[in-house]
PAROKOL-378781 format. One record per atom (N, C-alpha, C): x, y, z; atom name; residue number from 1; residue in one letter. Coordinates in Angstrom, 1 decimal, m for minus. Example, Ala and Ser with C-alpha at 12.3 -4.5 7.8 and 13.67 -1.06 7.14 Angstrom:
BEGIN
x,y,z,atom,n,res
13.2,m5.7,7.8,N,1,A .
12.3,m4.5,7.8,CA,1,A .
13.2,m3.3,7.8,C,1,A .
12.8,m2.2,7.1,N,2,S .
13.7,m1.1,7.1,CA,2,S .
12.9,0.0,7.9,C,2,S .
end
This chain:
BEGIN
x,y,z,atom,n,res
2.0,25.2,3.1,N,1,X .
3.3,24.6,2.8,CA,1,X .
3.2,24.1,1.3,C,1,X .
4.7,24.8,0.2,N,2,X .
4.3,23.9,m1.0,CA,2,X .
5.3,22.9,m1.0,C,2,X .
4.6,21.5,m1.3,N,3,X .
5.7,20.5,m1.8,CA,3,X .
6.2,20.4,m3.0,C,3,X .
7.1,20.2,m2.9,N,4,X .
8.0,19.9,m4.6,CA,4,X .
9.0,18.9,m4.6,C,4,X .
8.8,18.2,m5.5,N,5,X .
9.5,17.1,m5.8,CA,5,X .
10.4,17.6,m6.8,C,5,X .
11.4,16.7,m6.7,N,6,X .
12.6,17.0,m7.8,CA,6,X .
13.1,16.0,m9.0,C,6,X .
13.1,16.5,m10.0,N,7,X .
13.3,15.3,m11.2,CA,7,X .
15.0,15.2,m11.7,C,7,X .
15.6,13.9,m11.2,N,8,X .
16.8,14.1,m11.8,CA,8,X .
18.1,14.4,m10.2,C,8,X .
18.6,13.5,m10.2,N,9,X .
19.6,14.0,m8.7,CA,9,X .
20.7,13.7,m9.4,C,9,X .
20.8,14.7,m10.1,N,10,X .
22.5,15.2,m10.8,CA,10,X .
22.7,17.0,m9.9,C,10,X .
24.1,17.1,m10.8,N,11,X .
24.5,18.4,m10.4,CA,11,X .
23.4,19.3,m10.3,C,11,X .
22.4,19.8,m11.4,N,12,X .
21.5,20.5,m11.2,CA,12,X .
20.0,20.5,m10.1,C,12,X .
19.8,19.0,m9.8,N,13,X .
18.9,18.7,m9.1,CA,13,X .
19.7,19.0,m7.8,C,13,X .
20.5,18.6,m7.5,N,14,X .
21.3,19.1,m6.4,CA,14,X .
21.7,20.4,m5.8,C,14,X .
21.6,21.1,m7.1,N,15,X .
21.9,22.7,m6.7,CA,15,X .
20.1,23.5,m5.9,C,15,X .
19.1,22.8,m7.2,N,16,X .
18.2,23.2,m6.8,CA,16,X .
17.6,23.0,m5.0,C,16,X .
18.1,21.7,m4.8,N,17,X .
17.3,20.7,m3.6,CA,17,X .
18.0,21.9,m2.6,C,17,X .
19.4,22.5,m3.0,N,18,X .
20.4,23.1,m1.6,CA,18,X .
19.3,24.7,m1.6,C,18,X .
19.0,25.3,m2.2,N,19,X .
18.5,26.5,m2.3,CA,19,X .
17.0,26.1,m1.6,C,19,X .
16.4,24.9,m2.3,N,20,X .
15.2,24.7,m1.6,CA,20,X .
14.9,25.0,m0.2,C,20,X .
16.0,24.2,0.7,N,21,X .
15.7,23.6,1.8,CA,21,X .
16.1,24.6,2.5,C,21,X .
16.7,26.1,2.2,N,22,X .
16.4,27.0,2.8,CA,22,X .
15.3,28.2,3.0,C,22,X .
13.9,27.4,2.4,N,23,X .
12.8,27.8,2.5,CA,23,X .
12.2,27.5,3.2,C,23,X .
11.4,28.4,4.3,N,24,X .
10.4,27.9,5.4,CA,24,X .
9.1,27.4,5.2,C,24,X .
8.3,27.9,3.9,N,25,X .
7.5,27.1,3.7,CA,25,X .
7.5,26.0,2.5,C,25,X .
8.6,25.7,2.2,N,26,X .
8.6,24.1,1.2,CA,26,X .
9.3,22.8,1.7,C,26,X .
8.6,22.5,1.4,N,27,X .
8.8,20.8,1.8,CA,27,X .
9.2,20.1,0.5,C,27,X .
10.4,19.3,0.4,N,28,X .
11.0,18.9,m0.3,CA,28,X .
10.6,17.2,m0.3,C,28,X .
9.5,17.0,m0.9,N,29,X .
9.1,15.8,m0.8,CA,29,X .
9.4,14.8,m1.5,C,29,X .
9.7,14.7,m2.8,N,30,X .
10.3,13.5,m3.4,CA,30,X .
11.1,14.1,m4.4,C,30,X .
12.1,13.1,m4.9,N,31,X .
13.3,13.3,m5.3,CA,31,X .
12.7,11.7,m6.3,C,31,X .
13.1,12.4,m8.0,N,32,X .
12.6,10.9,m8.9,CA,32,X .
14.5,10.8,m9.8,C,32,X .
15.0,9.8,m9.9,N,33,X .
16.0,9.8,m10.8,CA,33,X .
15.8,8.1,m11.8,C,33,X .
16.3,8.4,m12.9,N,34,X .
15.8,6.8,m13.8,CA,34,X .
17.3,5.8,m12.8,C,34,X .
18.1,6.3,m11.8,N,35,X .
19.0,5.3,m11.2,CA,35,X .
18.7,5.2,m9.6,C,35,X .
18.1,4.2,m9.3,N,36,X .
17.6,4.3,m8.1,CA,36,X .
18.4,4.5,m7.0,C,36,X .
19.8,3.9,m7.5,N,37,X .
20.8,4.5,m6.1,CA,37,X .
21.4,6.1,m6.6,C,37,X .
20.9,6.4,m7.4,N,38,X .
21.3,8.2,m7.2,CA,38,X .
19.8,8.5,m6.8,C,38,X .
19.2,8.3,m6.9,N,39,X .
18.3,8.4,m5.9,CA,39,X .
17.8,8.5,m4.6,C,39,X .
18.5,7.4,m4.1,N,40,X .
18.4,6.9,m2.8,CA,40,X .
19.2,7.9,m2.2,C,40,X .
20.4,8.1,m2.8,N,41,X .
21.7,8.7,m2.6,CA,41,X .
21.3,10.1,m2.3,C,41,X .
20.7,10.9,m2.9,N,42,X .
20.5,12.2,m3.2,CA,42,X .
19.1,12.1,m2.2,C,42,X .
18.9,11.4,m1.6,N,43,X .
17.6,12.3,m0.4,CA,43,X .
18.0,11.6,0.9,C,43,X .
19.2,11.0,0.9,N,44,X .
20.1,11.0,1.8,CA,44,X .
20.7,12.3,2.2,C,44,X .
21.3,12.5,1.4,N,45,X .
22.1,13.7,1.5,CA,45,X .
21.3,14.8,1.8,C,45,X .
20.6,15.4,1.4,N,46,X .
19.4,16.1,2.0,CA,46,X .
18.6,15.8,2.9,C,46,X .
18.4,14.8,3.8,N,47,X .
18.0,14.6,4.8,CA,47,X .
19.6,15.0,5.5,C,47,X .
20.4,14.7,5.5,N,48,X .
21.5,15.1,6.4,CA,48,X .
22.1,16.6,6.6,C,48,X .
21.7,17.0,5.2,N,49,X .
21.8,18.4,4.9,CA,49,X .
20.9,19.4,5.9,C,49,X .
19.5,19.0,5.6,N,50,X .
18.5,19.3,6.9,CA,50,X .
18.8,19.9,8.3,C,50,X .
19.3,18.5,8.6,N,51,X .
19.6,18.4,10.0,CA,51,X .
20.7,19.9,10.9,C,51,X .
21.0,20.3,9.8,N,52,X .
21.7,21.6,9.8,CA,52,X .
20.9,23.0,10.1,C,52,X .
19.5,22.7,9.2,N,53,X .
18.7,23.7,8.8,CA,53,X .
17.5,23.9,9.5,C,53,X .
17.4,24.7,10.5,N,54,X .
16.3,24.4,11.7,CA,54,X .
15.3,24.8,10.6,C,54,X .
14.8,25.4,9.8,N,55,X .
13.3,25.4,9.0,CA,55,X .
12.9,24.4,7.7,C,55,X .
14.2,23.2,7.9,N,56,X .
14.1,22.5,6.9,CA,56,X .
13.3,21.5,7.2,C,56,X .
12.2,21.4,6.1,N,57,X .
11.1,20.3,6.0,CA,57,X .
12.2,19.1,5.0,C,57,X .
12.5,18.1,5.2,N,58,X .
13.1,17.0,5.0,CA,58,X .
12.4,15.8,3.5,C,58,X .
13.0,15.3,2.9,N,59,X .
12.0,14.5,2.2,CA,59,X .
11.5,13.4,2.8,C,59,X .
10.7,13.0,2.5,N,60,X .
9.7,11.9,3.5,CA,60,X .
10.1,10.6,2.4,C,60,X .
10.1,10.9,1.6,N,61,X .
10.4,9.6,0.7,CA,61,X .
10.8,9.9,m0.6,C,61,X .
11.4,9.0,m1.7,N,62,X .
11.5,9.1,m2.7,CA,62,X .
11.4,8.1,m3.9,C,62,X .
10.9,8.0,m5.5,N,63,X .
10.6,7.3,m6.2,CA,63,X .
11.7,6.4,m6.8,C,63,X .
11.4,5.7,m7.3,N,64,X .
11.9,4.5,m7.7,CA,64,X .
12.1,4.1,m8.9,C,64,X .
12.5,4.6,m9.9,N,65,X .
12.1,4.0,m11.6,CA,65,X .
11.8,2.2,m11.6,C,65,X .
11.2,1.6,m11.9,N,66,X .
11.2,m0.1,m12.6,CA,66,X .
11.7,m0.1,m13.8,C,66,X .
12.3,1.1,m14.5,N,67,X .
13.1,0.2,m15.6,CA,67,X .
12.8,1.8,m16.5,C,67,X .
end
């Protein structure tokens, strides 16, 4: 399985995360943005998104900028 994290949860990180998660073997493991609630926000949404996607590996967590 490859993991990949994603930099940035705007339009484009978003486009990428939706094509991802229709891959059987990637795991979509962190999600980094310099605004921690579009961050939060954005592997929400993809966790919910998932739930849709029986071969979707889900993010387990995501980073945090300090500043």
């Amino acid at each position: 399985m490859l993991k990949i994290g994603i930099i940035g949860a705007g339009r484009m990180g978003n486009a990428h995360a939706g094509s991802l998660v229709n891959l059987a073997d990637v795991k979509l493991s962190t999600v980094y943005d310099i605004d921690p609630e579009k961050s939060k926000a954005f592997a929400i949404n993809i966790i919910n998104l998932c739930e849709s996607i029986p071969t979707c590996h889900a993010i387990t967590n995501h980073l945090i900028t300090s500043g």
